[in-house]
Structures are given as C-alpha cells and as structure tokens.
Backbone as a ProteinNet text record, in pm:
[ID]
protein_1_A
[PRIMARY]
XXXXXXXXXXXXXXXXXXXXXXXXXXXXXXXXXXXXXXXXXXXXXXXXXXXXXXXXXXXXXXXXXXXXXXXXXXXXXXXXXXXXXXXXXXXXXXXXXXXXXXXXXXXXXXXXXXXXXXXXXXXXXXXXXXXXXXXXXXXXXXXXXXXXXXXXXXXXXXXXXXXXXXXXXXXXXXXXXXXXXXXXXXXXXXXXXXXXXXXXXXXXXXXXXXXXXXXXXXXXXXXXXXXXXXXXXXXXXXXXXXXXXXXXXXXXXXXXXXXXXXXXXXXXXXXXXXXXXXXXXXXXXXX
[TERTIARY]
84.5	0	88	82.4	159.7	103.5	261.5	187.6	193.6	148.7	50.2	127.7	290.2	382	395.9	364.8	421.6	284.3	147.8	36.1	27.4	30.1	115.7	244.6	319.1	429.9	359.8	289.8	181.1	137.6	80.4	-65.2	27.6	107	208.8	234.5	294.2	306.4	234.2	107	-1.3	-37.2	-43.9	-78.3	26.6	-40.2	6.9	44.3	124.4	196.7	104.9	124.4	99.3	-76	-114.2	-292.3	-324.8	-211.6	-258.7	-240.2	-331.6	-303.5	-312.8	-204	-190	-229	-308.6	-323.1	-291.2	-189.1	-190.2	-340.6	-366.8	-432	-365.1	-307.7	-254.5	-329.5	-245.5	-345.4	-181.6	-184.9	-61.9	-94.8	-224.7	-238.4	-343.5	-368.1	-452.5	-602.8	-692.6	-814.5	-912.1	-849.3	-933	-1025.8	-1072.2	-1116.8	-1087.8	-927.3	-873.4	-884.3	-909.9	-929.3	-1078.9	-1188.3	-1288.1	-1312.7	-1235.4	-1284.8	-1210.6	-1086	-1034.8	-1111	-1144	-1272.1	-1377.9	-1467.8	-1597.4	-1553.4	-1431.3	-1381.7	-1370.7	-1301.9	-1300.9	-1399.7	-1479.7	-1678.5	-1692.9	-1720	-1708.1	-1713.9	-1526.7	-1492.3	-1538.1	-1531.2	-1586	-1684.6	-1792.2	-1962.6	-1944.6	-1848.4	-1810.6	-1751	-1695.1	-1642.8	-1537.2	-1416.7	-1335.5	-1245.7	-1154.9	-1102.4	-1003	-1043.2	-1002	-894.6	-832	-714.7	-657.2	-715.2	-671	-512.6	-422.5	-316.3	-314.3	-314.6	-348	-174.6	-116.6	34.4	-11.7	-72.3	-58.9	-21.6	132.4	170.5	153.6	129.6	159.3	23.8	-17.2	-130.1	-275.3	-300.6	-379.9	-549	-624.2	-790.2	-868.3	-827.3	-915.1	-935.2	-929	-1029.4	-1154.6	-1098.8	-1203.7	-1321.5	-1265.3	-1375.9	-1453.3	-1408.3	-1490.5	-1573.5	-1521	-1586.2	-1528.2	-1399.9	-1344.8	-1238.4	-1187	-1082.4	-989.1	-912.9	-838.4	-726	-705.1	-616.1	-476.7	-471.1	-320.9	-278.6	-170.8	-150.8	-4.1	42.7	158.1	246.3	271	345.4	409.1	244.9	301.9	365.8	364.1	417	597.3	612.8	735.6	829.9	753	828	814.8	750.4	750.1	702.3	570	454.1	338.7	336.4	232.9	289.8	222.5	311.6	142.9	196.9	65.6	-37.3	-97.4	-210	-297.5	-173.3	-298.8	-335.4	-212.8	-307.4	-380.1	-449.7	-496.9	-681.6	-744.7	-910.9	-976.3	-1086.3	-1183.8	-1291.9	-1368.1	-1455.8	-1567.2	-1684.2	-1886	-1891.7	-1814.7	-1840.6	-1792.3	-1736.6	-1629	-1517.7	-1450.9	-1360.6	-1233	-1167	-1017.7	-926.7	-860.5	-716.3	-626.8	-492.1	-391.7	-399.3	-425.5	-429.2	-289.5	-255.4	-128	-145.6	-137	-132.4	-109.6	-196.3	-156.3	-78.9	-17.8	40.5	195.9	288.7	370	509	609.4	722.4	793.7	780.9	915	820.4	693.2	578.4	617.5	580.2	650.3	773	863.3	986.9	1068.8	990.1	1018.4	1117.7	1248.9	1364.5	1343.8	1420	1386.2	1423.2	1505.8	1461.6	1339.9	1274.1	1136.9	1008.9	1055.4	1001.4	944.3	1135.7	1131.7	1053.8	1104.9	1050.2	880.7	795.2	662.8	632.3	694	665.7	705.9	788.2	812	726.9	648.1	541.7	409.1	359.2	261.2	280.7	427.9	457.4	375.2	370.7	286.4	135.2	60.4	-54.5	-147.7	-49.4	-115.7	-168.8	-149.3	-201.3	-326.1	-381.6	-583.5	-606.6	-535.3	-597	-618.1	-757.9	-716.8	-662.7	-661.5	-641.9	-585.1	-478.5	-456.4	-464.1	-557.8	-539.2	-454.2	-364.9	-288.5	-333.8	-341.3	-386.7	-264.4	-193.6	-58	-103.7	-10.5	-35.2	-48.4	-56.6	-86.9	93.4	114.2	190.9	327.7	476.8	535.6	710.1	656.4	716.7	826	956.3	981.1	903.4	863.2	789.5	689.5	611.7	481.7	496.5	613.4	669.3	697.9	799.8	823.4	678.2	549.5	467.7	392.8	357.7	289.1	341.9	529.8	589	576.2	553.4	598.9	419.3	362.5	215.6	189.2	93.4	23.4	-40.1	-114.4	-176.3	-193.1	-157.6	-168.7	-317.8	-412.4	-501.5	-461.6	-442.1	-417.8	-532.3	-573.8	-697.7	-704.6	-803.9	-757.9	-897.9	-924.4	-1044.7	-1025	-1141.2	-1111	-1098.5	-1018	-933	-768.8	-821.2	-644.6	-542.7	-505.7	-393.8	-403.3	-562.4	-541	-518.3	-498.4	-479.9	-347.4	-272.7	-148.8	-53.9	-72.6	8.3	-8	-184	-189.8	-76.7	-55.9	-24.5	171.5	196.6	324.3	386.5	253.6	308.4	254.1	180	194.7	295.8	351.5	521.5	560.4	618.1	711.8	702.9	560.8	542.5	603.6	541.6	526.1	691.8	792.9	924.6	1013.3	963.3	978.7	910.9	839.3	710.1	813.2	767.6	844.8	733.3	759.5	685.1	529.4	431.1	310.9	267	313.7	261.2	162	16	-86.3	-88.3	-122.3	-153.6	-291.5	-386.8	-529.8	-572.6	-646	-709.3	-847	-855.5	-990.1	-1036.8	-1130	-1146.6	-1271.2	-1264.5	-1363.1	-1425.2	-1553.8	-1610	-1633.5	-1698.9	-1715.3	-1841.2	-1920.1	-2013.2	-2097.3	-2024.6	-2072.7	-1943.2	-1982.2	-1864.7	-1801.3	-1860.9	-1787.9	-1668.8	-1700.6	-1595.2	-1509	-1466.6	-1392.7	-1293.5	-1414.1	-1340.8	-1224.9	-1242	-1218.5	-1082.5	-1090.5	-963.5	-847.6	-901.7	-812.9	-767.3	-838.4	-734.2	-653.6	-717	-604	-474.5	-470.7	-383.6	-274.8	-310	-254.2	-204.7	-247.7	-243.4	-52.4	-61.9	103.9	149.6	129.1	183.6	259.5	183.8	214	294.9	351.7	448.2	564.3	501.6	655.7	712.5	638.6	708.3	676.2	611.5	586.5	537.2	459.8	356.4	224.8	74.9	-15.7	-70.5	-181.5	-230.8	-385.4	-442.4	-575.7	-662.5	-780.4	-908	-957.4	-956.2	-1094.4	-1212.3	-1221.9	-1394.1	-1392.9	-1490.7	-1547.2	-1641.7	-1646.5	-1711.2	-1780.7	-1902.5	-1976.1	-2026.5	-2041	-2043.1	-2169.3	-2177.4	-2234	-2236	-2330.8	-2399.3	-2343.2	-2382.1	-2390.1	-2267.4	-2181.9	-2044.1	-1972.1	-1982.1	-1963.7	-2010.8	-2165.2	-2213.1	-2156.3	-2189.8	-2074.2	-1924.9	-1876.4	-1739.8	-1738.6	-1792.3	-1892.9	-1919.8	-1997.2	-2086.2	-2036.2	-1907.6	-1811.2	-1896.1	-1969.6	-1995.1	-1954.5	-1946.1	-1950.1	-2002.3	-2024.9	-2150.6	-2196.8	-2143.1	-2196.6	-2266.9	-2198.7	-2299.1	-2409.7	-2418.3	-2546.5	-2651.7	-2516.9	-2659.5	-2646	-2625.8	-2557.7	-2663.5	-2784.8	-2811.1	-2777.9	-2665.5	-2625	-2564	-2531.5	-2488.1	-2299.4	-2239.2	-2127.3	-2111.6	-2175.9	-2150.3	-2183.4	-2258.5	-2284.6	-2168	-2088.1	-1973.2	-1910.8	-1835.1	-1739.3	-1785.8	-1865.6	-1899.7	-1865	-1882.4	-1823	-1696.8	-1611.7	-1466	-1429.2	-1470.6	-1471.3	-1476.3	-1586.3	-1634.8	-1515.3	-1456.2	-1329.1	-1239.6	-1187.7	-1055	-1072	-1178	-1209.3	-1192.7	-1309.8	-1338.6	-1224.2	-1141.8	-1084.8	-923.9	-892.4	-767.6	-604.3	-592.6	-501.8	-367.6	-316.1	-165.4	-96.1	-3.3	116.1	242.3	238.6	411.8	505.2	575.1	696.5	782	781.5	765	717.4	695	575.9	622.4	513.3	485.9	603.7	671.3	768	907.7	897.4	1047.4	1056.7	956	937.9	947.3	881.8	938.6	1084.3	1117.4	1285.8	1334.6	1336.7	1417.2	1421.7	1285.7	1285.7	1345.8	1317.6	1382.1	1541.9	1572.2	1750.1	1793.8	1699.9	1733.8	1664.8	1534.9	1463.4	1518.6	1542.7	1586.5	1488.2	1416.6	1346.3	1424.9	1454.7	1484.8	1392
-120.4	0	125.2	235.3	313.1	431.2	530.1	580.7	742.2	843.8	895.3	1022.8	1003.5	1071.7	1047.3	983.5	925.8	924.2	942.4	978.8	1145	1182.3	1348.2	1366.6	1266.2	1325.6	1301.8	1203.4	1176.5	1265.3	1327.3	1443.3	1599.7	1562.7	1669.9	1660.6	1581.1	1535.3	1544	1570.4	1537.9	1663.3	1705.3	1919.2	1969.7	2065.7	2133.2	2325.5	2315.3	2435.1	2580.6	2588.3	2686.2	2699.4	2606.4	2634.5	2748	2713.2	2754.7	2946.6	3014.9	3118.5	3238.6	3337.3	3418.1	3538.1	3655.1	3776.7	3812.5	3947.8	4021.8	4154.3	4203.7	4311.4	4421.6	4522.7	4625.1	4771.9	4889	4988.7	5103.9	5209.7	5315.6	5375.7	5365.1	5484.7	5380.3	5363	5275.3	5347.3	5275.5	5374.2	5317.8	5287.3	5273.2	5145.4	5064.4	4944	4797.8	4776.6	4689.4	4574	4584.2	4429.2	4394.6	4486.8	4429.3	4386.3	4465.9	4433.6	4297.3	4261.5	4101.5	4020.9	4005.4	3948.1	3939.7	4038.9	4042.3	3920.8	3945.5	3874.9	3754.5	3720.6	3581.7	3519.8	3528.6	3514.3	3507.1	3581.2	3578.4	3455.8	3502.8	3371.8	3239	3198.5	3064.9	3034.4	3154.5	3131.5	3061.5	3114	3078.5	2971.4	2903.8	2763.5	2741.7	2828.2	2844	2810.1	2737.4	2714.3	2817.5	2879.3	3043.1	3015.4	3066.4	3129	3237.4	3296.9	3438.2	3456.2	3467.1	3496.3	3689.4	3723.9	3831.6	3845	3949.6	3973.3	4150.7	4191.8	4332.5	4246.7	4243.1	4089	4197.5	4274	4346.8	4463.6	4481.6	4527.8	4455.2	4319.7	4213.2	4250.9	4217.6	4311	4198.7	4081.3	3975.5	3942.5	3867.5	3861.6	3916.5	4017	4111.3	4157.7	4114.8	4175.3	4026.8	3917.5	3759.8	3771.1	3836.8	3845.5	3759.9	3685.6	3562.5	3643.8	3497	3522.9	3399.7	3415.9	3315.5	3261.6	3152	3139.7	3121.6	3087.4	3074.2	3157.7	3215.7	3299.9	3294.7	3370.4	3343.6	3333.4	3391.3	3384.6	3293	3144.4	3044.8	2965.7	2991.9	2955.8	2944	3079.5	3143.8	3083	3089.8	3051.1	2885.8	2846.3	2655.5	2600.6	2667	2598.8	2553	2563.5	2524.5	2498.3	2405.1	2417	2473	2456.5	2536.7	2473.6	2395.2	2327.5	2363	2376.3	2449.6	2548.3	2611.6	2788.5	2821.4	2733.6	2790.5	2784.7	2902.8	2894.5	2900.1	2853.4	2869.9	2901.7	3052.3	3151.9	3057.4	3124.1	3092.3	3094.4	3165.7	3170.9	3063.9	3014	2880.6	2934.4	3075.3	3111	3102.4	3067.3	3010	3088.6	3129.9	3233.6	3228.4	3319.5	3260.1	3391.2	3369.7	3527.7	3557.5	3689.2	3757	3824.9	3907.8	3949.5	4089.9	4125.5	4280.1	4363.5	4422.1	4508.9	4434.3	4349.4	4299.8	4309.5	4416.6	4465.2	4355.6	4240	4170.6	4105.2	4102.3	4074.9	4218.1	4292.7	4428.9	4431.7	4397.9	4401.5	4250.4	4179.5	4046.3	4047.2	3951.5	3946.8	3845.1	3820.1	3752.2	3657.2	3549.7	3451.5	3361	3469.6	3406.3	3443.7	3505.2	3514.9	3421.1	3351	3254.7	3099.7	3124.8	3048.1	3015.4	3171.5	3144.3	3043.1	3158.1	3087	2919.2	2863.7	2754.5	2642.8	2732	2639.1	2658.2	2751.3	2739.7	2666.9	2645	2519.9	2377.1	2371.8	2223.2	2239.7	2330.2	2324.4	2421.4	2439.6	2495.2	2397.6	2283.7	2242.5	2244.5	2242.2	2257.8	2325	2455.3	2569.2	2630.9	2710.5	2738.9	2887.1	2950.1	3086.2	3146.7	3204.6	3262.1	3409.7	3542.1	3603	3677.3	3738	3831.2	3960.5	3972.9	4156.4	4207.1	4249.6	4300.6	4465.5	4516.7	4614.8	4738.8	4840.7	4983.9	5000	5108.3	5210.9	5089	5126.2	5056.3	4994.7	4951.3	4844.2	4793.5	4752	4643	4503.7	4474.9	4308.4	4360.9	4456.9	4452.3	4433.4	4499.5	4525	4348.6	4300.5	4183.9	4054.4	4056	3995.2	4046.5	4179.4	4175.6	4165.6	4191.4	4121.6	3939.8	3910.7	3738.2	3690.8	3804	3744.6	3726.9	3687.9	3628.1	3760.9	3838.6	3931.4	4013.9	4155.5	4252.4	4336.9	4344.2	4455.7	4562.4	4721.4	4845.8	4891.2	4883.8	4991.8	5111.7	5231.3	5340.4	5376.6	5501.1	5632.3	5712.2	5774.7	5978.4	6047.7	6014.3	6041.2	6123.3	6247.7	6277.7	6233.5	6245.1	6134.7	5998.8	5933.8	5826.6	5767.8	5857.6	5880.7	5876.9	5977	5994.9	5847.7	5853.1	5686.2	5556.9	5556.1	5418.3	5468.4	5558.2	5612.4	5571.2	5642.9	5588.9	5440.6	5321	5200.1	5145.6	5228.9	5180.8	5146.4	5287.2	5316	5198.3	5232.6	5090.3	4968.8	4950.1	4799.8	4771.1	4894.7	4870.4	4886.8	4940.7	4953.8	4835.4	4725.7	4640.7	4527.8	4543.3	4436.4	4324.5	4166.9	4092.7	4079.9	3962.9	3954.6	3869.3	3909.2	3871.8	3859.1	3954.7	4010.2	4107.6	4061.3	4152.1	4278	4381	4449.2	4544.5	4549.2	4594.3	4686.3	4780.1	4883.1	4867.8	4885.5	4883.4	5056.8	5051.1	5219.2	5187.8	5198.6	5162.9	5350.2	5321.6	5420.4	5512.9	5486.2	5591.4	5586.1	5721.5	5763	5644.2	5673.7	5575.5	5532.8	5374.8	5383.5	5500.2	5602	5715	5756.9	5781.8	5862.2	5769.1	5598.9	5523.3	5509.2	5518.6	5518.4	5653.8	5745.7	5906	5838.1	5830.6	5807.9	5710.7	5584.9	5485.8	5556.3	5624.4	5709.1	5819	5892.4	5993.3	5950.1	5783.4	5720.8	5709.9	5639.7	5505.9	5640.6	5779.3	5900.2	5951.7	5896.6	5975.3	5862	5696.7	5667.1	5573	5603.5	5595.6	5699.3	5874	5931.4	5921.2	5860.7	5811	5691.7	5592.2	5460.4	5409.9	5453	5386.3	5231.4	5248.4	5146.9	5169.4	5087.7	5117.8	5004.3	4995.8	4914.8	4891	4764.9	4750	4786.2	4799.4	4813.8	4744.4	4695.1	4594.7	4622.6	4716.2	4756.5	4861.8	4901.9	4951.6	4931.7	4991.8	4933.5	5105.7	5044.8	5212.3	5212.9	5347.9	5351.2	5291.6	5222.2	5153.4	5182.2	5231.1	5266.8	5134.4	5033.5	4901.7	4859.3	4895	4833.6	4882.6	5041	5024.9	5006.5	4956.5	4850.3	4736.9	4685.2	4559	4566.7	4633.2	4638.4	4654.1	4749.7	4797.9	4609	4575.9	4470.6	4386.3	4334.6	4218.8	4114.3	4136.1	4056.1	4067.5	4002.9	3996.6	4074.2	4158.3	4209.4	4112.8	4065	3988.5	3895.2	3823.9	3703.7	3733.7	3863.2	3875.8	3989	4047.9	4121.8	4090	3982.3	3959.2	4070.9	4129.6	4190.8	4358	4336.4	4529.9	4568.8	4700	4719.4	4681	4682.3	4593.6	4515.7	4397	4288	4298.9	4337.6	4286	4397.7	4447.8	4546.2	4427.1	4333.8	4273.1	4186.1	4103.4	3943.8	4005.2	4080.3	4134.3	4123.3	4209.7	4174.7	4023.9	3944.3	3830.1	3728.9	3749.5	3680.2	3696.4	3889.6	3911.2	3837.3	3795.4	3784.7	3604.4	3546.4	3379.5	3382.3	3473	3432	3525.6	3630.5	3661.2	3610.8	3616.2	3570.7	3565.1	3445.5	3469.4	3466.3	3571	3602.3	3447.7	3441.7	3291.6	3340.9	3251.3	3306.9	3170.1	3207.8	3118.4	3049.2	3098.2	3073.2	3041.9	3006	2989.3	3094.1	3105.2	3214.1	3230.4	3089.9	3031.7	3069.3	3088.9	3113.4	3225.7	3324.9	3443.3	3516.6	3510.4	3556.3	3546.6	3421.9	3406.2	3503.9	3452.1	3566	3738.7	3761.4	3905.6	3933.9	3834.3	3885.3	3917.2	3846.4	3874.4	3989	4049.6	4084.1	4235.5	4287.9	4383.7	4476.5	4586	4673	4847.7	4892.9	4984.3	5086.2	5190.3	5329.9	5406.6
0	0	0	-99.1	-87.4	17.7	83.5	199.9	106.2	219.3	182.3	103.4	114.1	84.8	-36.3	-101.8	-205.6	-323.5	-242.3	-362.4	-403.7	-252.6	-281.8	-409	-364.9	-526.5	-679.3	-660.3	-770.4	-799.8	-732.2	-772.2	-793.6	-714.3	-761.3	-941.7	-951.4	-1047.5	-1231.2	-1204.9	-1267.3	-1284.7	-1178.2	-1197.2	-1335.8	-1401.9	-1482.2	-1409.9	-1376.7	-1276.9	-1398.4	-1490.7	-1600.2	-1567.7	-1534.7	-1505.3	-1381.4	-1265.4	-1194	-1170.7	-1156	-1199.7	-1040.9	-1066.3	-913.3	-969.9	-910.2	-903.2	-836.9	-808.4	-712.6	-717.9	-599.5	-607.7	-539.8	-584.4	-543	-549.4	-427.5	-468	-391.3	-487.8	-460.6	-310.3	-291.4	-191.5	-81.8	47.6	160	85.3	130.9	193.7	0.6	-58.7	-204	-203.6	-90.5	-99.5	-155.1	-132.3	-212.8	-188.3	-16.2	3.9	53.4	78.7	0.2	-157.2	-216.5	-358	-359.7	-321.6	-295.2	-264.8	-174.9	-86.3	-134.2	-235.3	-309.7	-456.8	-504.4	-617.3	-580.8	-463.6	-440.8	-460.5	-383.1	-375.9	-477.3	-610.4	-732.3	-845.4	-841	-863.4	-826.3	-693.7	-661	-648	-700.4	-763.3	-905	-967	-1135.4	-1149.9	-1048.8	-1000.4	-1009	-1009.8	-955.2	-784.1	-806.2	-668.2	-616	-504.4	-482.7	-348.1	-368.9	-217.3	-192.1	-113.1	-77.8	25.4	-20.9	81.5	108.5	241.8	286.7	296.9	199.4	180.8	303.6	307.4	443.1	520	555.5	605.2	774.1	804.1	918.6	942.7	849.8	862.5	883.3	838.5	821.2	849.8	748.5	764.3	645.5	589.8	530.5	635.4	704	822	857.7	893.6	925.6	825	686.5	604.4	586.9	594.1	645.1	743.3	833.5	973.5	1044.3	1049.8	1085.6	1177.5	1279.9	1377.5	1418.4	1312.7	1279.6	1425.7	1411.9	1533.1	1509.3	1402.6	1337.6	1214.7	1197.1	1111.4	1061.1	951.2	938	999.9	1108.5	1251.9	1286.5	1270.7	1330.8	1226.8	1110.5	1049.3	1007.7	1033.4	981	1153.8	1265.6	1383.7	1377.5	1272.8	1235.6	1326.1	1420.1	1510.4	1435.6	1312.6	1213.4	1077	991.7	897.4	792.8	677.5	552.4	573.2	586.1	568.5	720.5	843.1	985	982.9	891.4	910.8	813.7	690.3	582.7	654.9	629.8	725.7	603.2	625	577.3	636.9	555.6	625.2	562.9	688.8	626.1	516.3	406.9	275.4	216	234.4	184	114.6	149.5	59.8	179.5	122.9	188.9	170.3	288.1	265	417.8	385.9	448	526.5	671.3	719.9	792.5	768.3	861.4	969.7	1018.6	1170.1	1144.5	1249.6	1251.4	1393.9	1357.6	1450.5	1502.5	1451.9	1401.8	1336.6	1360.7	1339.3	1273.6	1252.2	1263	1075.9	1072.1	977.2	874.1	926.4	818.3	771.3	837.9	764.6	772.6	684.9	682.1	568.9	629	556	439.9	329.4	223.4	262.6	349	369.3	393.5	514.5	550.3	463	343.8	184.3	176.7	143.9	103.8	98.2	268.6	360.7	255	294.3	273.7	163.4	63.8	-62.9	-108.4	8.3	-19.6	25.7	113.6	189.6	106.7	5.8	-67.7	-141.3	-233.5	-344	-263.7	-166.4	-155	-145.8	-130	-113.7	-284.5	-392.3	-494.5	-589.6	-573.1	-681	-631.2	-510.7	-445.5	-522.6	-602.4	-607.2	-771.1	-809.3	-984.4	-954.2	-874.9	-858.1	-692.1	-693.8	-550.7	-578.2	-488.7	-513.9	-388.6	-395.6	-283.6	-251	-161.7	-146.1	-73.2	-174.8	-72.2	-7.8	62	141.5	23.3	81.1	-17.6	-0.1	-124.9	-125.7	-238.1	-241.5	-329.8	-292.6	-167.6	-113.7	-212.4	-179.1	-253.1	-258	-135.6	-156.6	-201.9	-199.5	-278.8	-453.5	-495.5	-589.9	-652.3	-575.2	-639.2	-635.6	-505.2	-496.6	-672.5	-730.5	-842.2	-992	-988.8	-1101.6	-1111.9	-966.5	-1019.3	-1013	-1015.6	-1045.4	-1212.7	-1255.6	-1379.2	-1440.3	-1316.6	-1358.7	-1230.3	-1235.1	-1128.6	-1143.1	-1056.8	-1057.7	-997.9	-1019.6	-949.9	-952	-832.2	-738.2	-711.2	-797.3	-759.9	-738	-704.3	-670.7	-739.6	-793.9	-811.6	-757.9	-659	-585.6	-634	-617.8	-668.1	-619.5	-518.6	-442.5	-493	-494.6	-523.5	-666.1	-768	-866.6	-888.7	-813.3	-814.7	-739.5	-702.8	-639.6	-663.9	-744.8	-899.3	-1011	-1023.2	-1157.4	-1092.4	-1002.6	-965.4	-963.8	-876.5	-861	-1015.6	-1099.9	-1220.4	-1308.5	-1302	-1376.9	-1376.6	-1219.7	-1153	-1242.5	-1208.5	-1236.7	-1418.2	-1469.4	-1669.7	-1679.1	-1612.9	-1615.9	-1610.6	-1475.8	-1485.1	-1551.3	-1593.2	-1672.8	-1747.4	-1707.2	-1797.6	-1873.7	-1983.3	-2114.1	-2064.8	-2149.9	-2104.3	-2007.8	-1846	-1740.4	-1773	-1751.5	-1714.4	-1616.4	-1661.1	-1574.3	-1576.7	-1530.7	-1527.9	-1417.8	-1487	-1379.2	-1357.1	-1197	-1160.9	-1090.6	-1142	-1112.7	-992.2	-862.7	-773.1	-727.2	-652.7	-564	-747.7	-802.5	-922.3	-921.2	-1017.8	-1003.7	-1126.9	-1218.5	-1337.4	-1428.8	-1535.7	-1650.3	-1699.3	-1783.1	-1867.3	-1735.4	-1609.8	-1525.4	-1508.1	-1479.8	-1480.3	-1613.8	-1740.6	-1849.2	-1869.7	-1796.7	-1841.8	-1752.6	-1592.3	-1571.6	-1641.6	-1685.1	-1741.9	-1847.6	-1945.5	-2063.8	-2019.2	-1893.1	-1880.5	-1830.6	-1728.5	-1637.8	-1819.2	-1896.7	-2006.2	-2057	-2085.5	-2212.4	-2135.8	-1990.7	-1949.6	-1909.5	-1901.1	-1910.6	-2022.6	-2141	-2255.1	-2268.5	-2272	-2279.4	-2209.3	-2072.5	-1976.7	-2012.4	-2067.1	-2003.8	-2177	-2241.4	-2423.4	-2382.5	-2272.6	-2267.5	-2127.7	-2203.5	-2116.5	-2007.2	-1961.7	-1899.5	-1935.9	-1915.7	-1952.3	-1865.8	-1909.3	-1830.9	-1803.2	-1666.5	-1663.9	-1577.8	-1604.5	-1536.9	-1453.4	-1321.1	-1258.9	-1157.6	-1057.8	-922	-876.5	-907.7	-903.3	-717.9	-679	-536.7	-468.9	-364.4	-306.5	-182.9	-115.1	21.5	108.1	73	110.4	144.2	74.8	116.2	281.4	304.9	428.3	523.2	469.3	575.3	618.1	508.1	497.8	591.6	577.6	630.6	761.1	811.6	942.3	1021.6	963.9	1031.7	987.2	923.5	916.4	840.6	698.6	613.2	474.2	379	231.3	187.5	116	73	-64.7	-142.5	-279.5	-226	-97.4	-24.7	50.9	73.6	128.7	67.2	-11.4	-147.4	-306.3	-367.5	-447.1	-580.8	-599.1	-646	-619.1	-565.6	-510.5	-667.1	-652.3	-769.8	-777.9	-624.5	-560.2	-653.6	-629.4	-617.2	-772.9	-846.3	-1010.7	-1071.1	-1037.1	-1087.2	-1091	-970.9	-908.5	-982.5	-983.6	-1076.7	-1258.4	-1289.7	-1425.8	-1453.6	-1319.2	-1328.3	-1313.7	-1221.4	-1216	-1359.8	-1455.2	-1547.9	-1648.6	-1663.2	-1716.8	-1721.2	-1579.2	-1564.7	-1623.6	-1589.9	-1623.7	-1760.7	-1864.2	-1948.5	-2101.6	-2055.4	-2113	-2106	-2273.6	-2247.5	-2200.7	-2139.5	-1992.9	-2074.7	-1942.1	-1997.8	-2005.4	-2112.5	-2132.7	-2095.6	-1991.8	-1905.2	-1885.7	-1939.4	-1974.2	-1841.8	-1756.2	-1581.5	-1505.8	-1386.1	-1240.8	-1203.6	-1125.7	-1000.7	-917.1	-884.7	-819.9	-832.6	-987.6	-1003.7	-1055.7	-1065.9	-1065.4	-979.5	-820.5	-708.5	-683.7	-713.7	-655.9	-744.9	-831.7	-922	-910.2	-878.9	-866.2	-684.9	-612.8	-513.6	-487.9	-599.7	-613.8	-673.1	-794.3	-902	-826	-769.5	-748.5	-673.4	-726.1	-641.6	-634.1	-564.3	-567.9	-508.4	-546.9	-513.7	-410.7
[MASK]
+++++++++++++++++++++++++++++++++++++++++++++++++++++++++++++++++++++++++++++++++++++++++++++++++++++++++++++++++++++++++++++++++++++++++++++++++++++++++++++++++++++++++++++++++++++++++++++++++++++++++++++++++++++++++++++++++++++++++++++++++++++++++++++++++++++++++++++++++++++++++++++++

C-alpha cells in the first residue's frame, strides 16, 4: 500500500503548474477598498467555479479577516516561527472562501527578511495544486515586496479612486510595475467608488495618455465598481456584501470583473509564479 507521501508526489506530479493562476491586487495609496474588492472577487470567482485562495500579503497590517468576519487562530506567525506548517493555518470563512491570514500590529511581519520570503513561498509550493487561482492583497503604497509579490504574479489589478492622491500613487506604482514588466505580465485597472462607466473610463485614458508618454507602454481596463452605500455597511458589520446582497450594484460590478478575468484571455508566461518571485527577489531593487 503506498503511503501517503508518495500519492502526494503523484498528484504533484499530474498538476500542470501553467494552469494555476496568481493575481496580485494592489493599490498606490490605503483607503481605495482593495481588500474588500479582494474578498468580493473571491466570492465571485468561486460562484463561477473556480477554486479560490486568498493569501493576505498586508503581512503586518492584516484586515481579510475582518472583512470575512473571521478570527483566525493561526496565522503566518506560526508559520514562519515553524509551530504550524501550511495546511494548519490555511481557514476557511462561512463563505467557503479560503485564505492565508497575517497578523496585525507585528514589526518583525513588516519588515520580513527575504529569507522568511522565502521560507513562505516555499510552503505554498505544496498546497497549490488545491488551487485554480490565488489572489494576494498586498499592502498599499510601493514596497519592494509589494513590488516583487505583483511582477511574479500572472496578472496585477491596481486599485484606484477619483481620488487625486489616489490617482497619483496608482499612476506611480503603475510606472514601476510597466518599467519592470516581464513579457506577457498583465496588468489591469480597476477604477472603484465611481459615479458611473464614462468617469472610470475618463480616468483609465487619462492614467494610459502619461503613461504611454513616460514609459511607451499602457495598462488595460478591466472595469469599474460604481459607489455603493452598502459596502460600508458591509465592512462595518463584518460581512460579504456579494454574499449577502448579491443583487447590489457591488456585487454585479465585481462578478463582471470576475467573469473578465475567467473568461478573457489569460496572460502565457513562460515561468511559475515560483520562479518568478525568486528571481525578482535577487534581481529587485526599488529606489
């Protein structure tokens, strides 16, 4: 009878690494709704039947939880101090959406050295093949690890407002990113808290119109998330909002982007996720 180590290398085995696909969700500036809109997408997605994993990269700030309504008992912490290994700390919320929570208030979580990067990322290599999609919600602003978490992704979303500031600091960790961009890395804008399409559309051409003169390349559109009363309810009272209003105007913005990212065609990357992080963690250097 073979033991149980050894059907694991099997199934290892059998996975096609290129299927499995990572988003980061990023946003230049806090405060733009990035990790509800994470959290609403997940939901999303795993309505569309998708197998979803949220790793919460605000490795020090940590608030998926909180937008679950969940209170996780294990977190990366115990991980990285090797009191847990991947499979105890991964939760699963009322919703059935699954993610890896971090901790907040955490000095040693904020300025985590690239070993225990490493570390992380070496402990997701065993638990991805569960998965068709991980999405990350790394922290705001342009970090180096935030930086290298959305180059070694498949496809980056940047979260912004009409918000001038928040305008101004998508448009910055945009640069970045299209500067470093390897080949067939996605990168997509989500224009949230807007009044209607035309004003989402107005920002994405004015964002692409300079950074097409700075950088002689743009970024795509993928939608809009028009304002919703409902959502800081939601946030407020520690629920979903798609799961508990799935007719809001929220939640039918968010299932659009969702249907996008499934049904349109996915970037071909010559790499994993895997050896994309390593690499950029050697190679990344932010000013």
């Amino acid at each position: 009878m073979r033991d149980q180590a050894e059907i694991l290398r099997d199934m290892v085995k059998k996975v096609k690494p290129f299927e499995f696909q990572v988003i980061s969700v990023t946003s230049g500036k806090g405060g733009v709704g990035k990790t509800s809109f994470t959290v609403n997408l997940a939901y999303h997605l795993q309505k569309l039947g998708k197998t979803v994993l949220i790793l919460d990269a605000d490795l020090a700030l940590a608030n998926v939880d909180i937008i679950l309504g969940e209170r996780p008992k294990y977190n990366l912490l115990h991980l990285l101090s090797g009191e847990k290994n991947i499979n105890e700390i991964i939760c699963e919320s009322k919703y059935g959406i699954k993610f890896i929570p971090a901790s907040s208030g955490f000095e040693e979580l904020a300025n985590l050295p690239k070993e225990k990067q490493v570390q992380i990322f070496n402990s997701l290599q065993e638990i991805y093949y569960r998965f068709d999609i991980m999405l990350i919600d790394t922290s705001a602003g342009i970090s180096e690890n935030v930086i290298n978490f959305c180059l070694a992704s498949d496809r980056t979303i940047v979260i912004t407002t009409s918000d001038p500031t928040a305008l101004a600091d998508s448009y910055a960790i945009s640069r970045i990113l299209l500067n470093y961009k390897p080949e067939n890395m996605e990168i997509g804008l989500v224009v949230n808290m807007v009044e209607d399409e035309q004003e989402a559309e107005k920002i994405h051409r004015g964002m692409n119109n300079i950074l097409k003169e700075f950088t002689g390349k743009t970024i795509k559109y993928y939608g809009c998330v028009k304002k919703d009363k409902k959502l800081s309810e939601s946030v407020k009272d520690r629920y979903v909002l798609s799961a508990v209003h799935p007719k809001s105007s929220y939640s039918q913005d968010v299932e659009s982007i969702a249907r996008y990212i499934i049904e349109g065609k996915r970037p071909e990357r010559k790499e994993t996720f895997w050896n994309r992080f390593v690499k950029n963690l050697k190679n990344l250097r932010i000013e």
